[in-house]
N, C-alpha and C positions, 0 to 999 in steps of 0.2 A: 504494500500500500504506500502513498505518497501523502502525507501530510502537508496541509495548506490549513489557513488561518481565513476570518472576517470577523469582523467587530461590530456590534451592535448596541449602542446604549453605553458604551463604555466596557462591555463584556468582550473578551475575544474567545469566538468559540472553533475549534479544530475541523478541516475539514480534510478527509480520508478517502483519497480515490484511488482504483485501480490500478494495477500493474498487468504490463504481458506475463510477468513470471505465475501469477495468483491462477493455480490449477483451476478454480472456479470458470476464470476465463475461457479457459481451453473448453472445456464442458458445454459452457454456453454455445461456444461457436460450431461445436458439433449439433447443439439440440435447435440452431436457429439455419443452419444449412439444413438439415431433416426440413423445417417447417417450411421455408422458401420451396425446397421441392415439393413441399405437401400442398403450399397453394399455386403451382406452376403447373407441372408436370403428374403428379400424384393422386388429382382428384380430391384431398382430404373436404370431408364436409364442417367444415371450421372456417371462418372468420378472421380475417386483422385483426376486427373490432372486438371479437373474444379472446384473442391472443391481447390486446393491450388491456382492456379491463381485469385480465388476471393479473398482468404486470403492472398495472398502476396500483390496482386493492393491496399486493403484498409490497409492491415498494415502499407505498404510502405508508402503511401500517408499523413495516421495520423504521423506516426513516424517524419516523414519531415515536416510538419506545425509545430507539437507540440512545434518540437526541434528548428524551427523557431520565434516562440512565446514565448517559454520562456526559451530556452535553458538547455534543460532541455530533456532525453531520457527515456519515460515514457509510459512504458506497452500497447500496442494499444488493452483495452480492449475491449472499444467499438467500434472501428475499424474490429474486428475480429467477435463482435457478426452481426456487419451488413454486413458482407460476408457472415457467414455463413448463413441466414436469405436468402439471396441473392442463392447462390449455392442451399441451401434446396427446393428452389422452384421453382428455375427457372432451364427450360429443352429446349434441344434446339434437334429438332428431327433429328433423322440419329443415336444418338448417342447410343451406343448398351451395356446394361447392361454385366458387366465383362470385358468389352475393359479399366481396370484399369484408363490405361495413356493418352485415347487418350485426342488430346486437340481442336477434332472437336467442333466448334460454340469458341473458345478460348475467341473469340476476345469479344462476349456476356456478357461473365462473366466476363472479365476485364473493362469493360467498364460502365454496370450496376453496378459492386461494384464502382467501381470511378464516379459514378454519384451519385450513394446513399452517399456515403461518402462526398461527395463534398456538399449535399444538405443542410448538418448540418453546414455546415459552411457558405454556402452563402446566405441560406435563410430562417432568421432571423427578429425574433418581440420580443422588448423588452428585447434583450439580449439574449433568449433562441432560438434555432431551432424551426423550426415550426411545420416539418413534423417528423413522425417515417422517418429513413434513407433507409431504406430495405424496406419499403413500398410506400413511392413516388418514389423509382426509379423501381422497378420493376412494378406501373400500368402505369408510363409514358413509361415504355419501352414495354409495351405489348401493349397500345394502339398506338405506334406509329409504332413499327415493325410488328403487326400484330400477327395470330396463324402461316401462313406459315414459319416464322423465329423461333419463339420462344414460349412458353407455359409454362401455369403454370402447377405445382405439379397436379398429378387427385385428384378430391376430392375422388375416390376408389381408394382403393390398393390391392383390391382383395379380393380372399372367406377368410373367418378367418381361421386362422393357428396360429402355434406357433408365428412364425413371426409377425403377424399381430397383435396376442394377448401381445405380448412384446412389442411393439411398442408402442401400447394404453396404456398397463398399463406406459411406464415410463413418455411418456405426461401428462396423467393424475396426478400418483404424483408430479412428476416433477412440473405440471403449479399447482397443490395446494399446495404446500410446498411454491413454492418462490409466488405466489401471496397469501397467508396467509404472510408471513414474511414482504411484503413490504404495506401490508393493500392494497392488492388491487384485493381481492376477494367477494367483491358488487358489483364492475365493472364487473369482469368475469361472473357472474350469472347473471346480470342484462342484460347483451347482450347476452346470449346463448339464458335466458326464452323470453327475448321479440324477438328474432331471431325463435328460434322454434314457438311462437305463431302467428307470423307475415307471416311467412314463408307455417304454415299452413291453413291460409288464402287463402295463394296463390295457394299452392296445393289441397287445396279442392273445387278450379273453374275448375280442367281439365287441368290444369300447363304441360306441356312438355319440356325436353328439350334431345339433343342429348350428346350425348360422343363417343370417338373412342371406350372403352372397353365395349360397350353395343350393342347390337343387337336390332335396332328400336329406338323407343322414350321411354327414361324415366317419366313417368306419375304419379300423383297424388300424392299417398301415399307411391311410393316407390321414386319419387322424393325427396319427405320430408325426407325419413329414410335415404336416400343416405346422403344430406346436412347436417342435423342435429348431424351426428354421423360420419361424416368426419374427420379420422386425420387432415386432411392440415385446417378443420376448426378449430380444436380443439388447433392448432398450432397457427393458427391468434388470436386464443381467449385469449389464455396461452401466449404467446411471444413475438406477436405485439400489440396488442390494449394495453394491459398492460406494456409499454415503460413507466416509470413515470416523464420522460423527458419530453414526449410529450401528457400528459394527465393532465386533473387538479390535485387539489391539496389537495383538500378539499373532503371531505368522499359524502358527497351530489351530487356535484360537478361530482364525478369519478361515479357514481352508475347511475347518470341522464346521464352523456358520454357513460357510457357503454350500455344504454337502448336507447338511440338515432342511435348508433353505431348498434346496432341490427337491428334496423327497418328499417333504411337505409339503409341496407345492403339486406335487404328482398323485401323493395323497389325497387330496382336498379335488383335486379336477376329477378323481377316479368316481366319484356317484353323482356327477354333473350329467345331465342331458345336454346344456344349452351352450352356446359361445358365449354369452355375457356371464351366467354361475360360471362357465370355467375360468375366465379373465377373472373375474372376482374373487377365484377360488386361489388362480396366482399370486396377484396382487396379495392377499389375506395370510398367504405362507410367510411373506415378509413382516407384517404387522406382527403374528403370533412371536417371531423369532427374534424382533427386537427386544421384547422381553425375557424370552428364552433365554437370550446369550447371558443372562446375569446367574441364574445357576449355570450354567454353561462353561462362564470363568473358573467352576470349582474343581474343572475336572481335567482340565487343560492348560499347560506350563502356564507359566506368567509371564506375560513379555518381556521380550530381554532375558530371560534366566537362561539358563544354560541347555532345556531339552527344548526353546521355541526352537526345532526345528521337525518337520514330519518326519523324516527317517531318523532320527535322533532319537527323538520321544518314542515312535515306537519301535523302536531298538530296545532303548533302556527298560521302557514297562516289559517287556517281557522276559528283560534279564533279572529286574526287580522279583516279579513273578518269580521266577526260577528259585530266585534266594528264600522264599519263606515255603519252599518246598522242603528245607534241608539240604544234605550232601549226595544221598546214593540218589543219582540219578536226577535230581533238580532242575537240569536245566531243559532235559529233553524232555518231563511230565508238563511242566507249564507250559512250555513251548505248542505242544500239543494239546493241551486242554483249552491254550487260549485260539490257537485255531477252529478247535471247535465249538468254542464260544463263538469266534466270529461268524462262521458260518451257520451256528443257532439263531445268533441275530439276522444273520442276513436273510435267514427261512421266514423269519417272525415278520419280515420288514416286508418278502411275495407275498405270505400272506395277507397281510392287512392290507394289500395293495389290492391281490385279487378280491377277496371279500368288499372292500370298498368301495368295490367297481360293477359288485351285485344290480344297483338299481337301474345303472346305465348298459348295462350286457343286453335286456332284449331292449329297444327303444320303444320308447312311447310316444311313436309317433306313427302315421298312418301309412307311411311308407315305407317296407323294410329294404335292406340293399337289395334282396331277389324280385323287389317289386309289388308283393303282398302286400296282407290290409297289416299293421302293424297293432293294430289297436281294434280288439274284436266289438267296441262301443256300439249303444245304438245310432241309429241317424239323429241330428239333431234337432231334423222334422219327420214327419212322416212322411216315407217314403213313395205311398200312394199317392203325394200331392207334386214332387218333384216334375219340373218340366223336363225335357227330351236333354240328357248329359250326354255329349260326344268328346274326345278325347282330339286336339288337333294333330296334324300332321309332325308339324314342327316338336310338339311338344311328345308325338312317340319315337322319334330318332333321338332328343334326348333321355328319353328313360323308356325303352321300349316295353319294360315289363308292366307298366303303369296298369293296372287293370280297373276294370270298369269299374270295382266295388269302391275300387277309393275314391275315384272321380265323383258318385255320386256322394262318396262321404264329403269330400271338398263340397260340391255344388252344395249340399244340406246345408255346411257348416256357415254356406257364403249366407242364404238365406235367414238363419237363425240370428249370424251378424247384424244384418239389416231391421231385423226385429228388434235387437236389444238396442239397437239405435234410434230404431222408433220412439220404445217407451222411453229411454231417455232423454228425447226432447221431449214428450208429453208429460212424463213426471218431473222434470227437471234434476235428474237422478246420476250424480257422477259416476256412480259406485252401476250401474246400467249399462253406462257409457265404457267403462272399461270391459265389461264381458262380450263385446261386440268388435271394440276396435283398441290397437294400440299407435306407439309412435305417431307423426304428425296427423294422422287423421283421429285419432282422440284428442291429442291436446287444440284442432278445429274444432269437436263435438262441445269440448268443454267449454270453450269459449263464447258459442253459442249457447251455452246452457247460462253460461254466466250474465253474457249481455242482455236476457231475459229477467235473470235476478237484479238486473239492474234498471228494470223497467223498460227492455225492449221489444222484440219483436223474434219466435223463432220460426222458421218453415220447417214444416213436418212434410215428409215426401211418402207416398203409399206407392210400392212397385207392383206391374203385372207381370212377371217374367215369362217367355215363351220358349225360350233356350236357352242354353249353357255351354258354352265353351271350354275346357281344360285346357291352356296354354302358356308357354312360358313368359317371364316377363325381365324385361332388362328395364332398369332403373334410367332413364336417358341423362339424369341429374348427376350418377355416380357413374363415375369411368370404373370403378375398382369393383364396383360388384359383379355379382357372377347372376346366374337364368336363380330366377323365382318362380314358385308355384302359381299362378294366376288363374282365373275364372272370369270368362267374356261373357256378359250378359247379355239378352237381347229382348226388350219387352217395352212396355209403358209408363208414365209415371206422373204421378199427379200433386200439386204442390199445393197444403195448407198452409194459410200464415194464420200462429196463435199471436197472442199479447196480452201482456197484464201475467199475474201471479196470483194464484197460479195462472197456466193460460188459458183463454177463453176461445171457445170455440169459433172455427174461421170458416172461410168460403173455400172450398177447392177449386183448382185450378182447371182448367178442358185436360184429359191426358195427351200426352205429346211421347212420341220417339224418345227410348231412353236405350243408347248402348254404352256403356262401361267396362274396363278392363280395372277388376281386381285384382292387386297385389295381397298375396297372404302370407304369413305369419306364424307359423306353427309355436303356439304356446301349449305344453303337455300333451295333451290329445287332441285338441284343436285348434283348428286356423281361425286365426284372426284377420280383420282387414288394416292393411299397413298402410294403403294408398289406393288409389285410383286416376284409372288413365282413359285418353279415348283409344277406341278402338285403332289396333297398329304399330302400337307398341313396342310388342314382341317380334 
């Protein structure tokens, strides 16, 4: 840092900026080259405008403690890395890649940075933070608001391109350059390898899990290549777990963190269905582990002493061992007993990986990789009422196995949507409105629901449907996504305006032409609607 001065009133108060040397730096310039590619080249659905509201809330925030504490106006560097940390990951749906300025979900990103920020200050052991900042606010904030409000980064960003490939390479040097410089590249590998091997535990039972840019369930072995080779993993690997704030201290210490951080992290994603529970489930392995490491220190050299080193220490623990065997024979009984300690542990460790992985083995979802109904549920209308389901062309060269059972399941599931959408503008009922839709087309509904309780006006729409389409759907707003389930409708639709509170009944409209492409959504056993398109889409 460089010290400068100004006087105010007759005070002079210190002012602390930046250096090239200050690793912070370095960090920044890798996570702000990511973001330049991510509003250029990469599609990200994020904002300037949310990228600076997180960076002005935590700037703001440190600047004014700092300068409170010690009077003193002093660089908010790591103010700024735990925005950015913050903005990089967190998404709030609706919001539409290239919409530079908007400051849709605003209030998310001000709010998550000043909570992450706020973390390092209030919650505290032995003088230091406990948590990374940007990672206990952003999994308390996904698990308490839910996927409907807010999401994490995809673990995909799509097929490889220039883009993609720039992207990797600068994480990658980027996170070996600064974890080499700060020694904390046995931690990095030590949670990738036991992360990949843990992980392919889990993938090799039949592991499933869903995502919006994927068509179906992701299974087995492409589940694993997906995770393993995940920018946004490779970003928690390189940028958070490797916080030296928040990690031990001792070479042993950070290598045994980072192999715990791995498994726990493969742990927690093994009875996930979903891409947002699994990202949450990552993310969560770090928050548990920062507390961890405080027993953790009891069992592991001290830094600096004489066994921080891995083959040192376990060198000696098993010569130690040996010694309280006695003389005949000492060193070859522990020798052997603690091997097969190790490999008791490491039985207990497939275990709890495959058990773990119990609820996500068959999917609960409507489509299994052979194509099957995955979910033997009822319809979620009666069947006798369904219009004519056909399966498009397009959409059987993508999953040829598609069979009619599920299509009508889909077509049910769209109709029953449209219902709970009904009564929720007729009741004025949030909790309605989520059972029908989520992402940007709920937080429309809600809106509507709101600006009635505000004394407005909502249209209630009554559909005649005559057919049903099964077709894929590409998102034309995201480059990065992949085909989605969709449903093309084809019928009539008639518009009531209520008003007043509750609403008061209105005049319908003459029926007119209604074609729409539904985007869906598979929440547990059923789809939801995510969006809608006109016809053409796909």
């Amino acid at each position: 840092m460089t010290a400068h001065a100004f006087r105010v009133g007759g005070h002079e108060y210190p002012v602390v900026l930046p250096t090239l040397r200050d690793p912070r730096m370095h960090l920044a310039s890798v996570i702000i080259t990511v973001q330049i590619l991510g509003q250029t080249v990469l599609g990200f659905e994020l904002s300037i405008a949310q990228i600076l509201v997180s960076l002005g809330t935590a700037a703001a925030l440190e600047l004014a403690i700092v300068f409170h504490r010690q009077r003193a106006v002093v660089w908010p560097g790591s103010a700024l890395l735990t925005a950015n940390g913050v903005a990089l990951i967190l998404r709030v749906p609706g919001t539409e890649h290239g919409d530079w300025w908007s400051l849709h979900g605003w209030y998310y990103y001000a709010g998550i940075s000043a909570a992450s920020l706020l973390s390092k200050y209030l919650i505290r052991y032995r003088g230091h933070h406990v948590f990374n900042p940007s990672n206990i606010g952003l999994v308390v904030a996904f698990l308490l608001l839910g996927s409907n409000r807010i999401e994490p980064l995809d673990f995909w960003w799509g097929p490889m391109s220039p883009g993609i490939a720039a992207a990797t390479a600068v994480i990658l040097v980027g996170g070996f350059t600064i974890t080499s410089r700060l020694d904390l590249l046995g931690m990095a590998a030590g949670f990738w390898i036991t992360f990949a091997l843990s992980l392919g535990i889990v993938a090799s039972t039949g592991h499933c899990m869903t995502a919006t840019w994927h068509l179906g369930p992701i299974c087995g072995a492409s589940f694993w290549w997906v995770l393993v080779t995940s920018p946004e993993v490779l970003i928690f690997l390189f940028f958070m777990i490797t916080d030296p704030k928040t990690t031990p201290t001792g070479r042993v210490a950070r290598v045994v963190f980072g192999i715990c951080v791995g498994f726990l992290a493969a742990l927690l994603v093994a009875p996930q269905t979903t891409e947002f529970a699994s990202k949450v489930a990552v993310l969560g392995s770090l928050a548990i582990m920062c507390v961890a490491r405080y027993p953790l220190a009891r069992v592991v050299p001290a830094a600096g002493s004489d066994d921080d080193h891995l083959r040192r220490w376990l060198t000696r623990s098993l010569r130690d061992r040996g010694d309280h065997e006695g003389a005949s024979g000492a060193h070859l009984r522990p020798r052997l007993g603690t091997v097969g300690g190790g490999l008791t542990a490491a039985g207990i460790c497939v275990l709890a990986l495959v058990f773990a992985g119990t609820p996500a083995r068959e999917p609960t979802v409507h489509l299994r990789p052979d194509g099957t109904v995955g979910s033997q549920r009822d319809l979620a209308v009666d069947e006798s009422t369904l219009p004519p389901v056909t399966i498009s062309d397009a959409m059987r060269e993508l999953s040829p196995r598609l069979s009619d059972r599920t299509a009508r399941l889909m077509a049910a599931d769209v109709l029953a949507d449209l219902a709970s959408e009904r009564r929720a503008r007729l009741d004025l009922d949030d909790t309605a409105a989520t059972e029908g839709s989520v992402f940007s087309r709920l937080q429309d509904l809600e809106g509507e629901i709101a600006s009635v309780q505000a004394g407005g006006q909502i249209v209630v729409p009554d559909y005649t449907i005559d057919r049903m389409v099964i077709v894929p759907v590409y998102d034309p707003k995201n480059a990065q996504a992949g085909p989605q389930f969709g449903v093309e409708v084809h019928g009539t639709v008639t518009y009531t305006t209520y008003g007043g509170t509750p609403p008061t009944t209105g005049v319908p409209s003459l029926p007119e032409p209604y074609e729409r492409v539904f985007a869906l959504f598979l929440s547990g056993d059923r789809y939801l609607l995510a969006a809608d398109y006109p016809p053409g889409v796909e």
